[in-house]
N, C-alpha and C positions, 0 to 999 in steps of 0.2 A: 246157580252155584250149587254146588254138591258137598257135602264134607259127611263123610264115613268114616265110622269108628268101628273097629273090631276088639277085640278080646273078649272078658268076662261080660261085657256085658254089648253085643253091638245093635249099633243103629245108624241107618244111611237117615239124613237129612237132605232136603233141598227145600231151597228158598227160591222162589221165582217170581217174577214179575207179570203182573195183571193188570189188565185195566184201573181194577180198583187200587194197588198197590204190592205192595211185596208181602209173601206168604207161604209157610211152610205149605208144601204139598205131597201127595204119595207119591209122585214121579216126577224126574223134570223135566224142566220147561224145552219149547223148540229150539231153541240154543242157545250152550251151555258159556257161560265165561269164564269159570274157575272153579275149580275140585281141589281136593284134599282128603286124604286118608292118613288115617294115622290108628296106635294103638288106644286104647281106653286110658291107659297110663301115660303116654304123651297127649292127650287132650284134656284128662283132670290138671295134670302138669302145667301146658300150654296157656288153658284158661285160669288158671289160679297165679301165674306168676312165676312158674317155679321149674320151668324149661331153658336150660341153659342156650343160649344162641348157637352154638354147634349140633347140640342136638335138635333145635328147632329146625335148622339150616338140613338135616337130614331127611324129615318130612316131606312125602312127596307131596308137592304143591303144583300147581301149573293152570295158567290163564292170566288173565289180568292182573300187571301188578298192582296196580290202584288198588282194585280188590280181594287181594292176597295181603298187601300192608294191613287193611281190615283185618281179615283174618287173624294174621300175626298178634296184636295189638290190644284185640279182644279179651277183653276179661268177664266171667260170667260164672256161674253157677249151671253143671250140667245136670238135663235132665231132657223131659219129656216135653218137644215144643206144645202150646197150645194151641 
């Protein structure tokens, strides 16, 4: 999975799967199921609750819906994976 953010502050993430389990990595994995980009402002938004459904709806998303409803759903605090 891949999800990138731009604006003031960006960062591509992926998370990929390993033998050992799932983990951020510096690149992704040999194939990909679902990406996602958005602005800095629709991802503090998105993760805090506060992305209206039309606007969310407008987010390019694409691959698995299973793993896209995740996405969607998520609530977190952004920052720097460990």
């Amino acid at each position: 999975m891949t999800i990138a953010v731009v604006g003031p502050v960006t960062a591509t993430w992926y998370l990929v799967y390993a033998e050992t389990g799932r983990d951020f990595a510096p690149e992704p994995g040999t194939r990909i199921v679902a990406s996602a980009s958005m602005t800095t402002d629709e991802a503090r938004r998105m993760l805090t609750n506060n992305l209206l459904a039309p606007d969310q709806a407008r987010i390019p998303m694409s691959g698995d819906e299973s793993i896209l409803a995740v996405i969607r759903s998520t609530r977190a605090i952004i920052g720097t994976p460990i």
